[in-house]
C-alpha positions as a printed NumPy array, in Angstrom:
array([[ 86.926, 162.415,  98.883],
       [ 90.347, 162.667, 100.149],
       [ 93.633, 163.421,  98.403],
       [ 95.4  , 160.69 ,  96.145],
       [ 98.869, 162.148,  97.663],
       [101.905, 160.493,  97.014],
       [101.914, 158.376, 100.204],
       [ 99.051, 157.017,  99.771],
       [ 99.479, 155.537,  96.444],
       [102.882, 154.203,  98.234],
       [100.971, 152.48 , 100.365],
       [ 98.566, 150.847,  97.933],
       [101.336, 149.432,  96.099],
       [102.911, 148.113,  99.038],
       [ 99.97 , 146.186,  99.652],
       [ 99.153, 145.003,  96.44 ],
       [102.719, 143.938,  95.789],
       [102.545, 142.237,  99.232],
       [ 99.641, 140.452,  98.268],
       [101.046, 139.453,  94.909],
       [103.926, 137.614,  96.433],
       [101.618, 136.023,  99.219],
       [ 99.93 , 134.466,  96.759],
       [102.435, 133.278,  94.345],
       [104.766, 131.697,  97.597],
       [101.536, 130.1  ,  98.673],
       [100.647, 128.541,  95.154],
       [104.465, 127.207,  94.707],
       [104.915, 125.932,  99.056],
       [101.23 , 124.679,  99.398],
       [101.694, 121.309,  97.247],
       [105.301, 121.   ,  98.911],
       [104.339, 121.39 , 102.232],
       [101.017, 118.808, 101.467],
       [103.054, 116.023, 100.367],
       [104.894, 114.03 ,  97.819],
       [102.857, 112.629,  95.385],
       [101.437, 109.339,  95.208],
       [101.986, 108.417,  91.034],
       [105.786, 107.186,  91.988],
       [104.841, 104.323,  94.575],
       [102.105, 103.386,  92.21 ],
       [104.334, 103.126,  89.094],
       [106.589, 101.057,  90.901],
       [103.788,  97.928,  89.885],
       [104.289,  96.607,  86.5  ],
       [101.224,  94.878,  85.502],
       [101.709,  91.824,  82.999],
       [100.602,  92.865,  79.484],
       [ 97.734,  90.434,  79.906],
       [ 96.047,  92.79 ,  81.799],
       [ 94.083,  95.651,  80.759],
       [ 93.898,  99.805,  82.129],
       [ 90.5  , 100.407,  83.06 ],
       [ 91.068, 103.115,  85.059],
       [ 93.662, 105.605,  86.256],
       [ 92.535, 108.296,  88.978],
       [ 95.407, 109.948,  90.238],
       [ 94.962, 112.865,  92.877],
       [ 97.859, 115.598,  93.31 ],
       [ 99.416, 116.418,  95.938],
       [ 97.073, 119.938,  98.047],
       [ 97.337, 121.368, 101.109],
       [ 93.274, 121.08 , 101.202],
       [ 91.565, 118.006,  99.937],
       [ 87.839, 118.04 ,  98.597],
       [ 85.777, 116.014,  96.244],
       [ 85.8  , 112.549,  98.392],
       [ 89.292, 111.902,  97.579],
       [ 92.521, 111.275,  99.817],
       [ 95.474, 113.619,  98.49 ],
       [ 97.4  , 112.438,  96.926],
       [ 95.892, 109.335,  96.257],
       [ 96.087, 106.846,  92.827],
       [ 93.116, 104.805,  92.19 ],
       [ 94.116, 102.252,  89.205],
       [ 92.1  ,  98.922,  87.835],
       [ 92.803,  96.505,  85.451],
       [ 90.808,  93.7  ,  83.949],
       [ 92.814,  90.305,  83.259],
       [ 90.993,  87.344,  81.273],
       [ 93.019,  85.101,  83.496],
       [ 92.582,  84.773,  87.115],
       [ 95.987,  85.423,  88.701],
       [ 97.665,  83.257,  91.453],
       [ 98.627,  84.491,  95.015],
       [102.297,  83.661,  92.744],
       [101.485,  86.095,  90.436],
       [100.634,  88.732,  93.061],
       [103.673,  88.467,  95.364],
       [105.783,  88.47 ,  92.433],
       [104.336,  92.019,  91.416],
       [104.584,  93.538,  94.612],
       [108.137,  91.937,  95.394],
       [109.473,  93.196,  91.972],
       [107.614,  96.623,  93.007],
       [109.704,  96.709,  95.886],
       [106.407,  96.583,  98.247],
       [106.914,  94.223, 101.213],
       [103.63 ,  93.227, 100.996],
       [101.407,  91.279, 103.295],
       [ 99.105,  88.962, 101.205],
       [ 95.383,  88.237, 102.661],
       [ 93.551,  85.251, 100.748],
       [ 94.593,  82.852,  98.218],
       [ 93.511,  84.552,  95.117],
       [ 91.435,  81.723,  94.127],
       [ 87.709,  81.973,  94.727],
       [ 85.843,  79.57 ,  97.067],
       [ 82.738,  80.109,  96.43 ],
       [ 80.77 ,  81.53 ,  93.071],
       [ 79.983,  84.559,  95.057],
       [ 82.942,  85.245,  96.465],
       [ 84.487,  89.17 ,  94.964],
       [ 87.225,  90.197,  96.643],
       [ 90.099,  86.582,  96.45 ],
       [ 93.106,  88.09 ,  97.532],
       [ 94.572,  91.509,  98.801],
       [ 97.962,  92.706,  99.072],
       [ 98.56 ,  95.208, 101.204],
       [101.961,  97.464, 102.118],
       [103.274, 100.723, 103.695],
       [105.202, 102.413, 101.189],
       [107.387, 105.904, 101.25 ],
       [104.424, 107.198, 104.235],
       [101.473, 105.432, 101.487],
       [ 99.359, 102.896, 102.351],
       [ 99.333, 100.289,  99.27 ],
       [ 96.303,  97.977,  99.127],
       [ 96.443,  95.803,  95.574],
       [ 92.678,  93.481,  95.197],
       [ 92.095,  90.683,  93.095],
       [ 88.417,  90.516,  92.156],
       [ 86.593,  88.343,  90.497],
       [ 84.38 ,  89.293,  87.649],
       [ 80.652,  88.569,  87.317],
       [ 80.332,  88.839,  83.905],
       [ 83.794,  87.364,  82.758],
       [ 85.994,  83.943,  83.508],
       [ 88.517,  87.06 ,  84.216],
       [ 89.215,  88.631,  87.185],
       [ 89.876,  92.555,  88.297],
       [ 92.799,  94.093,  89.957],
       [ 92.789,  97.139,  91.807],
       [ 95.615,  99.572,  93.405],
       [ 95.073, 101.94 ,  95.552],
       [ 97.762, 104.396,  96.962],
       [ 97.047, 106.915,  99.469],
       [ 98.752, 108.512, 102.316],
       [ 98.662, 106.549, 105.438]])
């Protein structure tokens, strides 16, 4: 076994302490370097206190994605018992600051029909994409946002 001389243990701590620092630039640059985050363009929408959070995903900012999911992304729904207009919807995204291309008319034209209306904007490097739906087991309708880079 050879010596534990004074050198040696220099060198250990060298590269342990290099290591250590490795590590703790990568875990503070990583998320900088990946990205802003998403959450700010998707808070910019106000949704009318009608409507109901259903769901609220939001994906942070990595330098690696995994699990499916764009990062950063936000993935938000709401249900609404009333079905809103294409009105309603370019006033959200024009008070959101989104200049927003609306597809559809938001009103369904046939019983089947799911997807009425989408609103769709690039936002701060984000593709925005807000859906009308309506609901099969409600006179409502749901809304979805989703934000992810573009």
């Amino acid at each position: 076994m050879p010596a534990n001389t004074p050198a040696r243990r220099r060198a250990w701590i060298v590269a342990i302490t290099t290591v250590a620092t490795l590590a703790a630039a990568a875990t503070l640059l990583l998320p900088r370097l990946a990205g802003p985050p998403a959450t700010p363009v998707a808070d910019r929408l106000t949704p009318p206190a009608t409507w109901q959070l259903v769901t609220d995903v939001v994906t942070a900012p990595s330098f690696l994605c995994l699990g499916g999911q764009p990062c950063p992304s936000v993935q938000r729904a709401w249900t609404t018992p009333n079905q809103p207009t294409a009105d309603d919807i370019d006033a959200l995204t024009e008070a959101a600051g989104w200049p927003a291309t609306l597809d559809g008319t938001c009103t369904p034209e046939h019983p089947t029909d799911r997807t009425v209306c989408r609103a769709t904007a690039t936002v701060d490097g984000f593709a925005v994409e807000l859906r009308v739906v309506t609901s099969t087991t409600t006179d409502g309708a749901s809304i979805q946002l989703d934000v992810r880079p573009n």
